[in-house]
N, C-alpha and C positions, 0 to 999 in steps of 0.2 A: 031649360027647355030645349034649346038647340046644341046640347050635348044628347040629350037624350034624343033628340028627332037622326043626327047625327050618326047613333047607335043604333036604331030600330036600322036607321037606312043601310050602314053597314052587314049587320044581319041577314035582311032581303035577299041586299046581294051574294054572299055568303048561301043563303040557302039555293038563292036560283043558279048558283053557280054550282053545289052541289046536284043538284036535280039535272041538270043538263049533264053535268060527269054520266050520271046512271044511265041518263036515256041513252047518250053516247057507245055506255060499255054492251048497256043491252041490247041497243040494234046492232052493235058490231057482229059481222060475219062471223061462224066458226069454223075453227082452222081447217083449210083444205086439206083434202084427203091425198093421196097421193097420186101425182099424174099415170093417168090410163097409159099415156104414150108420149112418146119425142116431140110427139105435134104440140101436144096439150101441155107438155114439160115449157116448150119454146115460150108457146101465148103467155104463158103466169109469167115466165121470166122477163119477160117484154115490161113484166107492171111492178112483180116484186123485185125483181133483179136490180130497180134503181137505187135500195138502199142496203149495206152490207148485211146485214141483218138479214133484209129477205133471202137475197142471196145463199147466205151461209144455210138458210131452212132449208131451200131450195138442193141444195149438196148435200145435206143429208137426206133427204126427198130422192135424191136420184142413190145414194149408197141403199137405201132400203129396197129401192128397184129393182140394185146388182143382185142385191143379194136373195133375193127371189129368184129360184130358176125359170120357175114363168112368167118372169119381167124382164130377164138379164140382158137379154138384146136390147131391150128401149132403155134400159139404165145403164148400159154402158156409152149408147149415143149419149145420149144426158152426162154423164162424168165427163167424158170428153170435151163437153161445149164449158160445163161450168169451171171446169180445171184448163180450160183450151191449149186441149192437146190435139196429136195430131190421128188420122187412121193408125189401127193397131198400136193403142198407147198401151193396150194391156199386156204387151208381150216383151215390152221393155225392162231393160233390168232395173230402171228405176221404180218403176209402180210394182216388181215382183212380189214385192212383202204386203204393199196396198191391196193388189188381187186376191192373193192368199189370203188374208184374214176377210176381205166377203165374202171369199167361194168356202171357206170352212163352216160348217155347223158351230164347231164347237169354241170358235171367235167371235163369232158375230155380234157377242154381249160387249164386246168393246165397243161399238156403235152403238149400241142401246145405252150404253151407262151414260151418254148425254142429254138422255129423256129427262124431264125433271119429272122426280119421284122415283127412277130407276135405281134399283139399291141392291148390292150384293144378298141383301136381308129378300127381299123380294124376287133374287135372280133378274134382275133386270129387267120386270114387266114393263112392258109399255107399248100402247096403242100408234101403229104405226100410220094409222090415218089419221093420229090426233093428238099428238103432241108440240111441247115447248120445248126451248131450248133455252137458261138462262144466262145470256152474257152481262157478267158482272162487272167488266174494263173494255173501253176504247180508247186507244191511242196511236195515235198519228206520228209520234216521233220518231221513226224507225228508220234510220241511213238508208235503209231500202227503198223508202217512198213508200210502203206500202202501210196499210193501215191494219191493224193487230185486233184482234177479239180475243176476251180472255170467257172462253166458256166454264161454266161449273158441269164435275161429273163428278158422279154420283160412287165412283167407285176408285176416286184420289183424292188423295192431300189436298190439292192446291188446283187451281183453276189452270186451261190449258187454251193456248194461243193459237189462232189457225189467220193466216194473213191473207190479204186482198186486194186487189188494185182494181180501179175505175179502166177503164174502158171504151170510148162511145157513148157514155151515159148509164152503163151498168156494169155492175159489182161482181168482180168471178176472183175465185181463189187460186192463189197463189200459191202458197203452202200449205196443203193439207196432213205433214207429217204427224200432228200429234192426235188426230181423230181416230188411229188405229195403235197407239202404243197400250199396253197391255194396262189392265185393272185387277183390282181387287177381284177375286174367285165369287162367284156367287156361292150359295150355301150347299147347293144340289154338286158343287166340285169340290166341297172342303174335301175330303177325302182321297184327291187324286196328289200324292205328296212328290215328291221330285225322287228319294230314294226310292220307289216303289216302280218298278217294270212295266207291271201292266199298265199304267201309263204313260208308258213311252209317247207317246204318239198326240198326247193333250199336254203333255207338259214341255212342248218345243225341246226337246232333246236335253233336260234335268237344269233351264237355263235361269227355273225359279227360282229368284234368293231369298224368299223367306215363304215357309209353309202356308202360309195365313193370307197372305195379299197379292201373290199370281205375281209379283217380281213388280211392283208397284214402285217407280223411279222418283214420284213427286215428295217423298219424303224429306224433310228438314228436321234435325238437327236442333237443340232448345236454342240457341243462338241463332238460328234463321240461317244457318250455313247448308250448305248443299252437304248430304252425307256422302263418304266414300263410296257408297257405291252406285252414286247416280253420275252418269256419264256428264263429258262435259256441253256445256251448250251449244249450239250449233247454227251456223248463220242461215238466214231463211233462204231454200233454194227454191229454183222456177223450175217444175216437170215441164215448162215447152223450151223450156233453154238446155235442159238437161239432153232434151229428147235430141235438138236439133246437136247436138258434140255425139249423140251417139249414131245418129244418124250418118256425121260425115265419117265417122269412124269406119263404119261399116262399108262405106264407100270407097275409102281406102283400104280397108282392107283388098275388097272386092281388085282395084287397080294391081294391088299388090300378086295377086296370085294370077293375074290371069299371063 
């Protein structure tokens, strides 16, 4: 008898424990749309900014901004603050390759392919007021200090890393090098191939290494080895540390010539 009262009573809880889950998921908010402006970027990051996750939404939130031309002034404020750089980061030779693939048309599916659901089969659909982002690793061990995300996209091999450090109480990113490295081709560019001319101008100057996945780097090897032609690793850099050497650079120059 008191196995069995034992068992119902387990049960109970079990079920009001599932039922509260539900109510939980169903009264949850759904996912903000994207900030109107700088102002309203600010406020969300004041709330989501405390945990990296929000954070990291939050900087794709603001790349979707850039890359609107009628957002691109309130999204470049916005990259600035979440990447904290300084005025005029865009003109730096570090973020040059970063700028270029938002202001491109024909790149900007590199930022989509971390939509989940976004697929080379689909061209990269995805609703920019209403999407996820699926980080499958967090880990903290990084000589950097900083703490690593390993997001899934939707158009590589293997999950890719974007780093972040705390702050005052909120999460901004550090390394954002791998949210722009190239993917797999959506289906609507199979046909733009690397020998062929009249694609000069989508195919980065013939720099794709294989017909089929747009120069796709995250490739392994059956043994888990990195293949030949995936470059070698690279330690995590800071765009405000970068900024401030090219900064004094310039300074000297200026000393120098005058």
């Amino acid at each position: 008898m008191r196995k069995e009262r034992a068992f119902m009573g387990r049960t109970i809880i079990r079920r009001l424990a599932a039922a509260a889950l539900f109510l939980a998921i169903a009264a949850a908010p759904a996912l903000a749309a994207l900030p109107r402006n700088y102002s309203e970027f600010k406020a969300r990051y004041a709330q989501e900014g405390r945990t990296p996750e929000g954070a990291l939404k939050l900087y794709f939130d603001a790349v979707f901004c850039y890359i609107d031309p009628a957002t691109r002034d309130e999204g470049s404020k916005m990259l600035r603050y979440t990447l904290r750089l300084r005025q005029g980061w865009e003109s730096t030779a570090y973020n040059r390759t970063f700028v270029e693939r938002m202001e491109d048309p024909g790149r900007e599916y590199f930022f989509r392919s971390y939509a989940v659901g976004a697929t080379p089969q689909n061209n990269y659909a995805m609703d920019r007021n209403d999407y996820r982002l699926d980080i499958v690793k967090r880990w903290s061990g990084h000589s950097s200090g900083d703490l690593q995300l390993s997001l899934r996209n939707g158009g590589a091999d293997n999950p890719r890393v974007v780093y972040l450090r705390k702050f005052d109480g909120l999460w901004f990113v550090t390394n954002n090098s791998s949210t722009f490295l190239d993917v797999r081709r959506p289906v609507t560019m199979a046909d733009r191939t690397g020998h062929d001319a009249d694609y000069d101008d989508v195919n980065y100057g013939g720099a794709i290494s294989d017909g089929q996945d747009g120069g796709d780097y995250d490739k392994t090897k059956s043994s888990g080895e990195p293949s030949k032609s995936a470059p070698p690793p690279q330690a995590p850099q800071h765009p405000a540390v970068n900024q401030e050497l090219e900064d004094a650079f310039q300074q000297l120059l200026r000393n120098v010539l005058k």
